[in-house]
C-alpha positions in Angstrom: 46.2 59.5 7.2 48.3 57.4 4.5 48.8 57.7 1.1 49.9 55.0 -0.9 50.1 54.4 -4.8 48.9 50.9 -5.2 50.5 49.1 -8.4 47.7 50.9 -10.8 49.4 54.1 -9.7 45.8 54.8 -8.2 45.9 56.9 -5.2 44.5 55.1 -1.7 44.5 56.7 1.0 44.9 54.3 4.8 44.5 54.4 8.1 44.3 52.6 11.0 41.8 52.5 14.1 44.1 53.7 16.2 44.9 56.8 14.3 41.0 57.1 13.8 40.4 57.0 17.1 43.2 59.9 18.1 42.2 62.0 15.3 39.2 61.4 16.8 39.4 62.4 20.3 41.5 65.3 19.2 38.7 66.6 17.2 36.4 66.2 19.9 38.4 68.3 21.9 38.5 71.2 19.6 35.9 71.0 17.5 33.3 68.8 18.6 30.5 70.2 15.8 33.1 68.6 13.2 33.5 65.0 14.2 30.2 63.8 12.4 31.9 65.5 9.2 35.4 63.8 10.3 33.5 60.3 10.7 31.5 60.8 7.4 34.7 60.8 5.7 35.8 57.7 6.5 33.8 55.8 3.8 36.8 56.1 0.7 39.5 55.3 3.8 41.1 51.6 3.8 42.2 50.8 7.1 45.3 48.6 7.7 46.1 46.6 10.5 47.7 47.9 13.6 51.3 47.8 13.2 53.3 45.3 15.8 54.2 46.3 19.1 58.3 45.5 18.3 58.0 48.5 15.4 56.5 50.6 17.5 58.7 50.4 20.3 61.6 50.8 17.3 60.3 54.3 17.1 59.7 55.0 20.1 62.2 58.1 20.0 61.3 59.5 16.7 58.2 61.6 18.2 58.3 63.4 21.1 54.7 62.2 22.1 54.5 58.6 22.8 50.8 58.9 21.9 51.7 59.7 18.5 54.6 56.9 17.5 51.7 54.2 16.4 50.6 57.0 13.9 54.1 56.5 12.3 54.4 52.8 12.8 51.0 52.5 11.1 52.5 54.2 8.3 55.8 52.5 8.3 53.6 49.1 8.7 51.4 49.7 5.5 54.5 50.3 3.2 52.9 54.2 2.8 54.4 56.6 0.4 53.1 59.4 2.8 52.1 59.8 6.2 49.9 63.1 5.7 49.9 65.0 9.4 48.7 68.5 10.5 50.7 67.5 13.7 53.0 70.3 13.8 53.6 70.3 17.4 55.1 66.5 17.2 55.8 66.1 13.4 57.4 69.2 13.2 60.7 67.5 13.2 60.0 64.7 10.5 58.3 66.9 8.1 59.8 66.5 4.6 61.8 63.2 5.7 61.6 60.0 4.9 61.1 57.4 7.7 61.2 53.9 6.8 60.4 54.3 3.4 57.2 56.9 4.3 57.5 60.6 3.7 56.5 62.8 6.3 54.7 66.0 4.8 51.6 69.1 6.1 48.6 68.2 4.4 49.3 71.2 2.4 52.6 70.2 1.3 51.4 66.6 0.6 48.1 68.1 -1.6 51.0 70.4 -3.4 53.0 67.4 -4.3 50.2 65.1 -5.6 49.2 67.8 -7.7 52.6 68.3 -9.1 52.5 64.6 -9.9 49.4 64.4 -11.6 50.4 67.0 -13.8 53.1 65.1 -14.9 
């Protein structure tokens, strides 16, 4: 998922099909009695174009699964503030950096930090 502050300084969370569809298919996998919950909360998600093969292939060494380097392209693509992954396994790496403008954070750390800001 992305996060992005439009110019309101509303929050608006994105995604795109492809990360639907991995998040998806991963959920499926290991806990198949929650995808009609994951699907029903698609209805306040914008979704953003797929981002161009040439960005992609860009970052193609910044994860360590292939699978997962349109998930950060898609990011990178809609000009996110946040890319917002419980990826450990393959995000490990990025978490608290910023890549192309998008920071990388735990859904933990990226709930922590929105708080933080609304309380400012």
């Amino acid at each position: 998922m992305f996060a992005l502050a439009d110019a309101n300084e509303e929050l608006v969370l994105l995604t795109t099909g492809y990360a639907i569809k991995e998040a998806s298919r991963n959920v499926q996998r290991k806990y198949p009695e929650a995808l009609t919950t994951l699907l029903s909360l698609l209805d306040g998600i914008g979704f953003v174009p797929e981002p161009p093969p040439a960005l992609i292939d860009r970052l193609e060494k910044s994860v360590p699964d292939p699978a997962d380097v349109p998930i950060l392209a898609g990011a990178i693509w809609a000009e996110a503030d946040l890319l917002v992954t419980g990826n450990s396994k393959h995000f490990k790496e990025l978490y608290g950096r910023y890549i192309g403008g998008c920071l990388v954070l735990r859904p933990k750390d990226a709930v922590e930090l929105l708080l933080q800001e609304l309380g400012d």
